[in-house]
N, CA, C and O atoms as a MOPAC input file, in Angstrom:
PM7 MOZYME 1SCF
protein

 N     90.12100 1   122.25600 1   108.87800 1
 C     90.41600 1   121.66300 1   107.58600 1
 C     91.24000 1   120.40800 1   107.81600 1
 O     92.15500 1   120.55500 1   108.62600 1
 N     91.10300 1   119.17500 1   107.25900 1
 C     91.60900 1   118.51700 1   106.90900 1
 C     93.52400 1   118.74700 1   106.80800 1
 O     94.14100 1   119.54700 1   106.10600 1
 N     94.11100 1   117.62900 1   107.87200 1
 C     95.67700 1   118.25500 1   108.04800 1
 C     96.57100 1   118.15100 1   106.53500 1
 O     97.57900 1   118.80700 1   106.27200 1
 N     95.92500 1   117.18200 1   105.67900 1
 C     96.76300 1   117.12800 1   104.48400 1
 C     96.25600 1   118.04300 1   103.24700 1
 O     97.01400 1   118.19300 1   102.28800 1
 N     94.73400 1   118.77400 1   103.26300 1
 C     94.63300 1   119.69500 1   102.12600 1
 C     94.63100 1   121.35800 1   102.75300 1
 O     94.51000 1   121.43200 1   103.97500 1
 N     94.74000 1   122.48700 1   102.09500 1
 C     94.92200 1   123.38500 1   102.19400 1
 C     94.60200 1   123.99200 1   100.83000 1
 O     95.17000 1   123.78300 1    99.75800 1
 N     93.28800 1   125.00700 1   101.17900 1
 C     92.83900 1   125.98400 1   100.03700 1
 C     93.18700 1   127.21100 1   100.13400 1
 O     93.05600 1   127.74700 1   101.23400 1
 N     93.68100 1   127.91900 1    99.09500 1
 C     93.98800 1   129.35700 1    99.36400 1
 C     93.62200 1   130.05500 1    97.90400 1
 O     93.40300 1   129.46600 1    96.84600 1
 N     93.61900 1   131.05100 1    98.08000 1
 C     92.90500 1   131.87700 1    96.62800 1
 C     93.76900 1   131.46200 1    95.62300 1
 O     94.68700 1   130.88900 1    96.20800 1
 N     94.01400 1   131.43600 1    94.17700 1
 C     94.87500 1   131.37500 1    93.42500 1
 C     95.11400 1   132.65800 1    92.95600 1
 O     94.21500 1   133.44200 1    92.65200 1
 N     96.70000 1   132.97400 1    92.86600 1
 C     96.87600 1   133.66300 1    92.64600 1
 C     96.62400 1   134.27500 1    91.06600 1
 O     96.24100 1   133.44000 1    90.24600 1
 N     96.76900 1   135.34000 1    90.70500 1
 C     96.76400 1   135.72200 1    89.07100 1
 C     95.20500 1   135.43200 1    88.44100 1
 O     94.27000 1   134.92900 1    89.06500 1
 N     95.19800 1   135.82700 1    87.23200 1
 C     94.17700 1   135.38500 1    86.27600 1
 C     94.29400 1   134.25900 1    85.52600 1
 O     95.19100 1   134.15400 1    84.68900 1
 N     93.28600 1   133.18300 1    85.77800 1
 C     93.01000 1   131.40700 1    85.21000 1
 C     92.25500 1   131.49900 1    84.12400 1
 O     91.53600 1   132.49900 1    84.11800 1
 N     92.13700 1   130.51800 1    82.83200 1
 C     91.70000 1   130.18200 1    82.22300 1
 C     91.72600 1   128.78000 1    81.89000 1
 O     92.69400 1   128.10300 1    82.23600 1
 N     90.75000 1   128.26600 1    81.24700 1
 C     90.55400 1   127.03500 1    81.47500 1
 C     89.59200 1   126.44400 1    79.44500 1
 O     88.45500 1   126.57700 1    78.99100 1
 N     91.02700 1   125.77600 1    78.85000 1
 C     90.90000 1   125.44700 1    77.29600 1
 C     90.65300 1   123.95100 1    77.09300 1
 O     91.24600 1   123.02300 1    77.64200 1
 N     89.49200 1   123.89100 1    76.04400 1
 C     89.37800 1   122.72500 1    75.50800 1
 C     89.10900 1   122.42300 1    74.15200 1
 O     87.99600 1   122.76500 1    73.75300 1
 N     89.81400 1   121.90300 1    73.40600 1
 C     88.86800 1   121.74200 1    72.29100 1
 C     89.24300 1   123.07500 1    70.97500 1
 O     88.76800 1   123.25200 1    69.85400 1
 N     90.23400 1   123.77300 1    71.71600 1
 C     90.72900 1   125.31300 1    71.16300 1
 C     89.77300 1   126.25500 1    72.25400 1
 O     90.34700 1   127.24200 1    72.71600 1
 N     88.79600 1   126.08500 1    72.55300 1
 C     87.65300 1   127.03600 1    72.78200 1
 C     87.79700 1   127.58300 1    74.45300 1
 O     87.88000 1   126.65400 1    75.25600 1
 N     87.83300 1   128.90800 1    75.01200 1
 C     88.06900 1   128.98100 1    76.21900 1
 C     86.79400 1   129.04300 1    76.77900 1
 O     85.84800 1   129.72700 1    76.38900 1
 N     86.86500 1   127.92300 1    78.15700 1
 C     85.07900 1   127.59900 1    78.47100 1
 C     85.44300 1   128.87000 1    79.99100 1
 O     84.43600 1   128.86500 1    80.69900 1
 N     86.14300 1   129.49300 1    80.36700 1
 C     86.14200 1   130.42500 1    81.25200 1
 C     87.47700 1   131.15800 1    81.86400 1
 O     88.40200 1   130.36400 1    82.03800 1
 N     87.66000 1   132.04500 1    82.10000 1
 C     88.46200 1   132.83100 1    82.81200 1
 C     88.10000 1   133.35000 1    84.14400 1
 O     86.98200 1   133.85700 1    84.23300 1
 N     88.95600 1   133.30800 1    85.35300 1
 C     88.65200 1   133.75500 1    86.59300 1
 C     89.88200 1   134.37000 1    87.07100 1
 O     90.97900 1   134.15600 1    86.55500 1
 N     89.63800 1   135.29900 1    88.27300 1
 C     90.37300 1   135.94800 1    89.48100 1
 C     90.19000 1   135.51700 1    90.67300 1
 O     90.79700 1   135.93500 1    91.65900 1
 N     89.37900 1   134.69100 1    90.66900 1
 C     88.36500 1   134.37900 1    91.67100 1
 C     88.58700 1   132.95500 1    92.09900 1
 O     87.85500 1   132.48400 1    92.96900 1
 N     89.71200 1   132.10300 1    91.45900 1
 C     89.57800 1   130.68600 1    91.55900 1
 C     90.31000 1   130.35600 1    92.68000 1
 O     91.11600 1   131.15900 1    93.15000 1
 N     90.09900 1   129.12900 1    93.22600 1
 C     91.19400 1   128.72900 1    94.42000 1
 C     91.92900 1   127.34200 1    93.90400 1
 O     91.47000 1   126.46700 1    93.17000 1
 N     93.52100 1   127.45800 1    94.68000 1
 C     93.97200 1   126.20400 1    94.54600 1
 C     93.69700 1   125.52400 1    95.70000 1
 O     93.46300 1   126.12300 1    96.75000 1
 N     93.70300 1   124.00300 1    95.58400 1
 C     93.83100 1   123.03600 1    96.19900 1
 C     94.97300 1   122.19000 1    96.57100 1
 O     95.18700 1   121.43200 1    95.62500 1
 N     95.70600 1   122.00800 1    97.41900 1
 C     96.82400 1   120.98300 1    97.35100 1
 C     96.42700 1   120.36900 1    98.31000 1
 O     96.08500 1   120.87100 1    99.38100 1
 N     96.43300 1   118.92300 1    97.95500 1
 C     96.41800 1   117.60500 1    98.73800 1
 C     97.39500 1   117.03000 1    99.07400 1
 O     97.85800 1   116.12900 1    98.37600 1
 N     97.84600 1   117.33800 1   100.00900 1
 C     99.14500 1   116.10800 1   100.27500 1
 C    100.21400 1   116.37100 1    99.36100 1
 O    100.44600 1   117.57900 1    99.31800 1
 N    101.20300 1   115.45900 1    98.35800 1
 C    102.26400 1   115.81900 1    97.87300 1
 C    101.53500 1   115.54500 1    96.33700 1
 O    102.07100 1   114.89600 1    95.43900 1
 N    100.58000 1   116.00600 1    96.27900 1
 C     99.54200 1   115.49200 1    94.68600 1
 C    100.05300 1   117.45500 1    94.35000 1
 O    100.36900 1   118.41100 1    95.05700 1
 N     99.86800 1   117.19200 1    92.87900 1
 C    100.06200 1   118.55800 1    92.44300 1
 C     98.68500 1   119.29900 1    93.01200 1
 O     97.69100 1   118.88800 1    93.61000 1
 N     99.08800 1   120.48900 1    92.56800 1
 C     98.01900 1   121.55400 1    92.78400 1
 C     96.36100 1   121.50500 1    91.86800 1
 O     96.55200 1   121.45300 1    90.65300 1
 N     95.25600 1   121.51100 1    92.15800 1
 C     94.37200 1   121.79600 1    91.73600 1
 C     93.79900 1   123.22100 1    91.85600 1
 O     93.53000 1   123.85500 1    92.87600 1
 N     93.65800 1   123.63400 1    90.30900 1
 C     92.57300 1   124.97300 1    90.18700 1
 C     91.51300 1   124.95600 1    90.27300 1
 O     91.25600 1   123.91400 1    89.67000 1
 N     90.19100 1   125.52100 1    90.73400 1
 C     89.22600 1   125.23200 1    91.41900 1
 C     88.28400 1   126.84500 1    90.52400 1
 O     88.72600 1   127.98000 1    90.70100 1
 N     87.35800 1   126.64900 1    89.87300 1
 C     87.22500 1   127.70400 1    89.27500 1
 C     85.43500 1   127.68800 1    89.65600 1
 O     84.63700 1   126.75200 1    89.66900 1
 N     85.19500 1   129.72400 1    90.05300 1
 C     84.11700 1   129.67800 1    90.23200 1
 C     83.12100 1   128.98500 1    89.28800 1
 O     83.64900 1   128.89500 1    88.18000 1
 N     81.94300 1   128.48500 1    89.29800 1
 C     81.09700 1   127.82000 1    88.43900 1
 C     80.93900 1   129.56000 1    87.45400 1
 O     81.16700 1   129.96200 1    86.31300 1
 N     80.52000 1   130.01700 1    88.50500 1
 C     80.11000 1   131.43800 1    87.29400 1
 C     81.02300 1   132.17400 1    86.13200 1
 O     80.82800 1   133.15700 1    85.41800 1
 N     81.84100 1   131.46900 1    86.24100 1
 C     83.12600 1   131.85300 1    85.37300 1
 C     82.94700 1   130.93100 1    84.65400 1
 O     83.78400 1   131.13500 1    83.77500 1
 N     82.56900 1   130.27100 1    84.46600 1
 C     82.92800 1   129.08400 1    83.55100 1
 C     81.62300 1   128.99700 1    82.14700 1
 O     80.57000 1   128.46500 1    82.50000 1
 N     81.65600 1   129.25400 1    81.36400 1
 C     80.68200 1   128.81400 1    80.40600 1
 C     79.77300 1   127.39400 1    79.87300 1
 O     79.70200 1   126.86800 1    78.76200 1
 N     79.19500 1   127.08300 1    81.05900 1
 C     78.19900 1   125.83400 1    81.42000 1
 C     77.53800 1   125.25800 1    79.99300 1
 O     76.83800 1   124.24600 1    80.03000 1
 N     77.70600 1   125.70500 1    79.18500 1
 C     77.10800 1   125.45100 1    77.83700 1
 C     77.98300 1   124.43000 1    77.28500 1
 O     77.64000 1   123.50000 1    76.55400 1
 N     79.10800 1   124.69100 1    77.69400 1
 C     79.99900 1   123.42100 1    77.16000 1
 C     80.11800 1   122.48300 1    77.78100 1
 O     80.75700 1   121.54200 1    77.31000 1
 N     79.39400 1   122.38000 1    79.40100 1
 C     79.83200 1   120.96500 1    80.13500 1
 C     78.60400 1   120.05100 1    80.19900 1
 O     77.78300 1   120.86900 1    80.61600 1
 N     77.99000 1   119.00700 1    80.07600 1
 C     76.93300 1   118.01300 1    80.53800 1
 C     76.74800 1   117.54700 1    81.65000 1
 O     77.77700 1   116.87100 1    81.69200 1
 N     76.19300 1   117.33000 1    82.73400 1
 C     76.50100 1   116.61900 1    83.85000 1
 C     76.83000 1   115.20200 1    83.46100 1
 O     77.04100 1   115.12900 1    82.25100 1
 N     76.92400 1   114.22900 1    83.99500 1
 C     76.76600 1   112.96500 1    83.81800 1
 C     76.58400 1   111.92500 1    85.07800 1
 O     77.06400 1   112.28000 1    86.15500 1
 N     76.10500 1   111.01800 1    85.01800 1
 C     75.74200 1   110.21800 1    86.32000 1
 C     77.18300 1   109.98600 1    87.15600 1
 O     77.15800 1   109.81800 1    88.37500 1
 N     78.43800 1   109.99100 1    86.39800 1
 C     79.09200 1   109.57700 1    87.28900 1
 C     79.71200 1   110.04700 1    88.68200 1
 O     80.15700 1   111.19400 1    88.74200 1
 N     79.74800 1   109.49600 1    89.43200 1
 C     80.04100 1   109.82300 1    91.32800 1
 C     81.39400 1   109.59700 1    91.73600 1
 O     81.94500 1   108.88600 1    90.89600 1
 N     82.02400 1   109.85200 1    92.51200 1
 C     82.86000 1   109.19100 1    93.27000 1
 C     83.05900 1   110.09500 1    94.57300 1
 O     82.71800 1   111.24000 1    94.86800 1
 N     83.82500 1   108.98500 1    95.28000 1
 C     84.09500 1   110.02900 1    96.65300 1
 C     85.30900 1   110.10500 1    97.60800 1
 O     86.24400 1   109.31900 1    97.45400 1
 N     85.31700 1   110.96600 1    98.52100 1
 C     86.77200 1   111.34300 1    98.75900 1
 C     86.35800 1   111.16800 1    99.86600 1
 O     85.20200 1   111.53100 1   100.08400 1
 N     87.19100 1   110.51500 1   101.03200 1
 C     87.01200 1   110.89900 1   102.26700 1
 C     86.99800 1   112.02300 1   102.92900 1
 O     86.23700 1   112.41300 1   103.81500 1
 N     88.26000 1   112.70900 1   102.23000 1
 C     88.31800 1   114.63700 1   102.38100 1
 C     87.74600 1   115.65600 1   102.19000 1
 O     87.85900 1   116.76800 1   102.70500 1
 N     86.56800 1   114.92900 1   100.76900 1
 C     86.14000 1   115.84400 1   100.45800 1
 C     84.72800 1   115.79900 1   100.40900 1
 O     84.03000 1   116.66200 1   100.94100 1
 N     84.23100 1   114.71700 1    99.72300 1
 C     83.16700 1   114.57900 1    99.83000 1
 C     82.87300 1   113.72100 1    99.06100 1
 O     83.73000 1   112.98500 1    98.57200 1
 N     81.26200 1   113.59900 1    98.71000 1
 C     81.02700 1   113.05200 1    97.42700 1
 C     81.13600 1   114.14900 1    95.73700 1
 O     80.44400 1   115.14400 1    95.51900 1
 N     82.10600 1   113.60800 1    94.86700 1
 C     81.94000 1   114.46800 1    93.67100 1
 C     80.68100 1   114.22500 1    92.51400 1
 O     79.98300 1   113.21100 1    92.47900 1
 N     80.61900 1   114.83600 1    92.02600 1
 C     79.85000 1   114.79000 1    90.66400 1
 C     80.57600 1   115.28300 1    88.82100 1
 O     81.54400 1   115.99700 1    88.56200 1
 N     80.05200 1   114.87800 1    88.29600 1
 C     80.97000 1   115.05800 1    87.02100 1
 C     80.17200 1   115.33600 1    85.75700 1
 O     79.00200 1   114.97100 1    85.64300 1
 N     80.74800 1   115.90400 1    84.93500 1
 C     80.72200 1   116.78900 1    83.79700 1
 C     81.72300 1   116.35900 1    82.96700 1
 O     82.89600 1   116.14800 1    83.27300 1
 N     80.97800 1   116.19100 1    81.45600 1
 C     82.10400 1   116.40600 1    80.16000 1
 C     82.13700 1   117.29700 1    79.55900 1
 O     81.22500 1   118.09200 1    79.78700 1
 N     82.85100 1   117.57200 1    78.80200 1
 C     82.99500 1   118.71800 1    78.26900 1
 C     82.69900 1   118.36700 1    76.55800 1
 O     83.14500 1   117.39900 1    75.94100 1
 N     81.84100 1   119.43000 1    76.04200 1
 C     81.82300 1   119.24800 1    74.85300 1
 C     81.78600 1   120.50200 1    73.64100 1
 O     81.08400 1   121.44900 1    73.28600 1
 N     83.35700 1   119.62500 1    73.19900 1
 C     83.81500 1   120.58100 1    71.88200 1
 C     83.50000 1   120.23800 1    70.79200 1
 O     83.16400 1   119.10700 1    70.44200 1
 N     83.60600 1   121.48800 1    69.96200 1
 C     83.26500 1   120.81600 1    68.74500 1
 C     83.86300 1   119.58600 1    67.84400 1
 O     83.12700 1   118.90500 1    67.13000 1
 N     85.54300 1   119.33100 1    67.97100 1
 C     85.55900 1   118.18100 1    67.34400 1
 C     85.67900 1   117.10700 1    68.48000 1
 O     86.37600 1   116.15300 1    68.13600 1
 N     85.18500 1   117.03100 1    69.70900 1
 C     85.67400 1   115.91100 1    70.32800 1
 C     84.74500 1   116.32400 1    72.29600 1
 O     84.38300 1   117.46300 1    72.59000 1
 N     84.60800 1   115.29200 1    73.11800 1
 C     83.99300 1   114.78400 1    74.07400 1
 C     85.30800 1   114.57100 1    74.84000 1
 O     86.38700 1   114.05200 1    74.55200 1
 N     84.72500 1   115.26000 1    76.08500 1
 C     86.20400 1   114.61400 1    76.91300 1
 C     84.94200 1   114.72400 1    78.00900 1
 O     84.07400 1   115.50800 1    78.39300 1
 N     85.69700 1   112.76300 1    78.34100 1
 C     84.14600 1   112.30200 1    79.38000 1
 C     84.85900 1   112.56200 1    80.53100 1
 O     86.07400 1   112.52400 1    80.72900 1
 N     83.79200 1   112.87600 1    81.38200 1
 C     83.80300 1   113.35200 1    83.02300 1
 C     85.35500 1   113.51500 1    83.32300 1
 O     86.09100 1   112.74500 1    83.94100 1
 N     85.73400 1   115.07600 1    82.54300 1
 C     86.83400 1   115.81500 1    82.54400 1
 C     86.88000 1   116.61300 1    83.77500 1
 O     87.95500 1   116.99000 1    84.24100 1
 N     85.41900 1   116.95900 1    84.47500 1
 C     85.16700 1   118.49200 1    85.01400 1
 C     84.66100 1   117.57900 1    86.09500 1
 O     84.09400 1   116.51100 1    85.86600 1
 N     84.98100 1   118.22500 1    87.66700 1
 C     84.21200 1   117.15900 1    88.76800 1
 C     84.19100 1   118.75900 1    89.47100 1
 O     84.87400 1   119.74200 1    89.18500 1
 N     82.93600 1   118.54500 1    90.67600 1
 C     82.51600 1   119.24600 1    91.56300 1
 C     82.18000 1   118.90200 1    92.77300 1
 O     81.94200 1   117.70600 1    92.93500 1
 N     82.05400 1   119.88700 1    94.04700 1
 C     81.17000 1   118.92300 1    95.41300 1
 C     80.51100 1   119.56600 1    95.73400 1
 O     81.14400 1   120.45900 1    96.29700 1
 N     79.05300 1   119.84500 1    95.78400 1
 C     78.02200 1   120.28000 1    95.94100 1
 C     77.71900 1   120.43400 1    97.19400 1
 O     77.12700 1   121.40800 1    97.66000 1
 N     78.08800 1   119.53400 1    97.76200 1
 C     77.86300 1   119.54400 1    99.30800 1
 C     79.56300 1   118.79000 1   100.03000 1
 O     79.66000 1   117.63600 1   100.44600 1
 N     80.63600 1   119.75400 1   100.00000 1
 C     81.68500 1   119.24600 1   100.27600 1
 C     81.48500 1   118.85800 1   102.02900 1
 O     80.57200 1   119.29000 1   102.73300 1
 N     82.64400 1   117.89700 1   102.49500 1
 C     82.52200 1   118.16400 1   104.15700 1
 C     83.02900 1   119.59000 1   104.40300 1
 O     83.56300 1   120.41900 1   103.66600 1
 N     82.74200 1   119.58600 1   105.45400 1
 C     83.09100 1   120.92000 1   106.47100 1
 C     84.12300 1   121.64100 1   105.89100 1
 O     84.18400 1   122.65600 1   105.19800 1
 N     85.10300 1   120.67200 1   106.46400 1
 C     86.67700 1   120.92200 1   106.38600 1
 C     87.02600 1   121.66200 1   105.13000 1
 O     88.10800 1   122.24800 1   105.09500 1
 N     86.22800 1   121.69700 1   104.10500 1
 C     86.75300 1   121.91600 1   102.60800 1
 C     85.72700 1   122.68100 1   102.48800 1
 O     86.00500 1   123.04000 1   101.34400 1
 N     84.52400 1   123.37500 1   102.77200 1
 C     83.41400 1   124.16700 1   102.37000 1
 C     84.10800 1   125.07100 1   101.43200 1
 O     83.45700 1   124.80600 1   100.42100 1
 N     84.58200 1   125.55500 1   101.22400 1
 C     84.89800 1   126.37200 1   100.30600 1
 C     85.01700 1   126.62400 1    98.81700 1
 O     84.82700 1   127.68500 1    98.22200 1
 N     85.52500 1   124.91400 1    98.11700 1
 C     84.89700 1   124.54000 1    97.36000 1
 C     83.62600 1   124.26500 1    96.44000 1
 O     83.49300 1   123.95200 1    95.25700 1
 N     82.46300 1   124.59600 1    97.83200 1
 C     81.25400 1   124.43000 1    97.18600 1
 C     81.11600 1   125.36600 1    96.27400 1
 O     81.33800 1   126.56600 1    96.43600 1
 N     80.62300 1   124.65200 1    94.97000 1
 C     80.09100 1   125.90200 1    93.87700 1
 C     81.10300 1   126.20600 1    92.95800 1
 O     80.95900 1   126.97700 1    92.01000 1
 N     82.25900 1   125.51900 1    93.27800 1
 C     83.76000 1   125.46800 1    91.92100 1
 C     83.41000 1   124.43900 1    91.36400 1
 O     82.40800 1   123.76600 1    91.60300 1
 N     84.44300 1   124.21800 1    90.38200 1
 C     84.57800 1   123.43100 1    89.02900 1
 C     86.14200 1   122.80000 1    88.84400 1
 O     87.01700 1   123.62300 1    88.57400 1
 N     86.39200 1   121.89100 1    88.92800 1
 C     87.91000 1   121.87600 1    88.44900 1
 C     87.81100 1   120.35900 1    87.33900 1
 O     87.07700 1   119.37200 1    87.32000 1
 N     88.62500 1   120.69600 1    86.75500 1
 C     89.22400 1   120.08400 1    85.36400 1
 C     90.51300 1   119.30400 1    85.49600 1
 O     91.60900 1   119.63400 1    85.95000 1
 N     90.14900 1   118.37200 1    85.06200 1
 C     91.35000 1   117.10100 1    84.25300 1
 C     91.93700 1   117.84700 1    83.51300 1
 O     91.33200 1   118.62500 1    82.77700 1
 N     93.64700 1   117.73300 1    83.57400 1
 C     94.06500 1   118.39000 1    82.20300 1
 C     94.35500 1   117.35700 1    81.83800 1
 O     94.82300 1   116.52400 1    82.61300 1
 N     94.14400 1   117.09800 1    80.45800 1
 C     94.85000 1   116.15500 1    79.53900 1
 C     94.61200 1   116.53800 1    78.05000 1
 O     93.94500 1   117.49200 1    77.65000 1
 N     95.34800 1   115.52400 1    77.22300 1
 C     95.28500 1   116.24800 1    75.92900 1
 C     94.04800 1   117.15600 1    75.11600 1
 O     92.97800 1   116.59500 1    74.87800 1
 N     94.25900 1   118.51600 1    74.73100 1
 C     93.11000 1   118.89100 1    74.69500 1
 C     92.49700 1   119.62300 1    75.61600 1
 O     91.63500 1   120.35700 1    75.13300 1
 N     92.65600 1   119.70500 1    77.02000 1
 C     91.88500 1   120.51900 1    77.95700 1
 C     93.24500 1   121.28900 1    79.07700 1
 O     94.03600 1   120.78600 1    79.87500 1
 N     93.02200 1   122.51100 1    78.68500 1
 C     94.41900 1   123.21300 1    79.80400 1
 C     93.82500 1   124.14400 1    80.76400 1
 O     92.90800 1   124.88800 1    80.41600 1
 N     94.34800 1   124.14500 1    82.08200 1
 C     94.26200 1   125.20800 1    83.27200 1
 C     95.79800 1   125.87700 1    83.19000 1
 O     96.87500 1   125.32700 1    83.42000 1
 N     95.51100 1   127.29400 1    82.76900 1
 C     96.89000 1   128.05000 1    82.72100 1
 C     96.39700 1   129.35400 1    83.41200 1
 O     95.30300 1   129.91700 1    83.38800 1
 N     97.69800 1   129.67700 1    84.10500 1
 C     97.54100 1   131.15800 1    84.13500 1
 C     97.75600 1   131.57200 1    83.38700 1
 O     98.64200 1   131.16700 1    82.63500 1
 N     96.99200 1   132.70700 1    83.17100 1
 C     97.74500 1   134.05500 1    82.37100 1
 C     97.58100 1   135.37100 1    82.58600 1
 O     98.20800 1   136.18900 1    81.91300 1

């Protein structure tokens, strides 16, 4: 792995809010920490209720990680664009990731335990 990230299971039960509406709950999710960046929740795709996200063309890429892909999320009163990113084909170092979901929090969209 990569000397500055480190994945490990997350602890507790995650949920993940937008819009009021909860698009999934997991046991199953992992965090991510990069370097001195906060923590990322990383939530199985199968946990997550796919009905609310769109893909969208947009890309970007990480040296660490890979190339991402992105998803908005859509609530009923409101669009939060390419909130949700994924790596389909992460590098090596990070395989573990493949097949999670993690989320932007910002106004409107929360990763909490509970």
């Amino acid at each position: 792995m990569t000397n500055h990230i480190t994945i490990v299971p997350a602890q507790g039960n995650w949920v993940i809010r937008a819009g009021g509406a909860v698009l999934g709950e997991s046991r199953n999710a992992l965090e991510l920490i990069e370097g001195d960046r906060d923590p990322v929740i990383y939530f199985p795709r199968e946990d997550i209720g796919m009905a609310f996200l769109e893909a969208t063309d947009h890309k970007t890429n990480c040296p660490h990680k890979g190339e991402a892909s992105y998803f908005s999320i859509m609530s009923k009163s409101k669009t939060y664009e390419n909130a949700v990113w994924s790596y389909d084909a992460p590098i090596d170092a990070v395989a573990q990731i493949k097949g999670y979901l993690a989320f932007e929090q910002q106004d409107g969209v929360a990763v909490e335990e509970v």
